[in-house]
N, C-alpha and C positions, 0 to 999 in steps of 0.2 A: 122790100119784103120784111115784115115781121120775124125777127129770129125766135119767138118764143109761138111752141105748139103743144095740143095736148098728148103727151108721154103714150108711146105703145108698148107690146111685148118686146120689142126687137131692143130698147133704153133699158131696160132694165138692169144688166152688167153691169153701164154706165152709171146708171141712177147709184145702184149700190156700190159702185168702186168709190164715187164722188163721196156719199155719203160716209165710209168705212174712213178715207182719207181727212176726214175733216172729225169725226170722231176720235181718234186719233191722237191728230194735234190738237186738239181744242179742248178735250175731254179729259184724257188718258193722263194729262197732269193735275188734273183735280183729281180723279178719284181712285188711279194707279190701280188698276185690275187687271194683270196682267193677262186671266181665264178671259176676260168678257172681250176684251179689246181687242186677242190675238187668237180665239177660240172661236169666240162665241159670236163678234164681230169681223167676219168673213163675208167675200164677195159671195160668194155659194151661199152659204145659209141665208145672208140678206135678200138675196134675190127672189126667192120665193117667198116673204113676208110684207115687198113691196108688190106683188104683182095681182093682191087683191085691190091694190090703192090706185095701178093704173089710171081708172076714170077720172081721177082727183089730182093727177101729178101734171105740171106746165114742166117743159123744158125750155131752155134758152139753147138754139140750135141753129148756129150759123154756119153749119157743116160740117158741125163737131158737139157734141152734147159738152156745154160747158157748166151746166148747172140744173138746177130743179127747185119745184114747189110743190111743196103737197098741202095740199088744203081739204078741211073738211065744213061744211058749211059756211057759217065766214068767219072761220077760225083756219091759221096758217099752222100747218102740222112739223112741218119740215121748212128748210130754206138753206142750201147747201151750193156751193159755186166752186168749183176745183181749186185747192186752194191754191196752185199757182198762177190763176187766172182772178184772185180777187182786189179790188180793187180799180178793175175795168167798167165797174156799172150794168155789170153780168145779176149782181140780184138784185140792184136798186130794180132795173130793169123788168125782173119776174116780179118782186113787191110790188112796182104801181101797174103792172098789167092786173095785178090779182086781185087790187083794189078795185080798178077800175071795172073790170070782166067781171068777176066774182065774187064786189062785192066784201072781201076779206075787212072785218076790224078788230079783231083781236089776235092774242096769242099769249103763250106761256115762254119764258125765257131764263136759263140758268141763272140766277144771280149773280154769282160768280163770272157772267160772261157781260163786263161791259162794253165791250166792243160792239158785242150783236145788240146789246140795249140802246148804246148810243146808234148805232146802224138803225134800228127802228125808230129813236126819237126824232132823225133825223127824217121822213115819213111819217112823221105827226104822230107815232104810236107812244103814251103815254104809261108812265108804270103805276101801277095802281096799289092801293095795301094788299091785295089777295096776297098770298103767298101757299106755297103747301112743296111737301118734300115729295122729291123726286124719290121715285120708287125706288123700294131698295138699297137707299143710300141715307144719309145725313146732310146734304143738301137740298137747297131750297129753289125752285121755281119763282119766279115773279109774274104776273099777269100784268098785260100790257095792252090796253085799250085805245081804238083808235077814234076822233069823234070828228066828220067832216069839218067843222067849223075851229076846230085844231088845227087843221092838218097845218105842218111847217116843213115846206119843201126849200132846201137848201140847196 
């Protein structure tokens, strides 16, 4: 059985615990706001900003919500895996479902995150000149394009 389904009301805690978790660590040392990350970035408040996105969110759910995807057309909005559970093939797993099903070839990526850019290159998404700052802040976004005839699955 497919461990990956589309996300209902009942995910949603989950979604945003994942989310909040990886925020966190991943973020919270680049741009140190202590308001936004421990405030503003709450299980409660997230939970109601993901649950218009329901229709658009995959999880990876082998009897345990260990990840998500939120996609909006074939653009990847989100891509979050608990992060004590990373490194299992928990998002490669959501990325080429999403490809596949959905369709997904693009996305925006922190610059500052090459983990997730190498994570992507490795699934043939390529980084592109676009760039544009993330709201709010003084860092940059990258766009990352994916072209079938690219794709390089390692």
């Amino acid at each position: 059985m497919m461990p990956i389904r589309p996300a209902t009301a009942a995910d949603l805690a989950r979604i945003a615990e994942i989310e909040v978790f990886n925020y966190r660590l991943n973020f919270y040392p680049i741009f140190r706001s202590d308001e936004f990350y421990f405030d503003e970035m709450t299980v409660p408040k997230l939970m109601p900003l993901r649950a218009a996105f329901i229709p658009d969110i995959l999880v990876y759910d082998d009897g345990v919500v260990k990840g998500f995807l939120h996609y909006g057309g074939d653009e990847v909005r989100r891509l979050y895996v608990e992060p004590v559970l990373q490194g299992q093939g928990i998002g490669a797993a959501l990325l080429e479902y999403a490809i596949r099903e959905k369709h997904v070839k693009r996305l925006w990526a922190l610059e500052k995150n090459p983990r997730a850019i190498a994570f992507y290159a490795r699934h043939g998404f390529r980084v592109t000149d676009e760039r544009r700052l993330e709201e709010g802040t003084e860092e940059y976004l990258v766009r990352l394009v994916r072209r079938e005839n690219d794709a390089d699955y390692d």
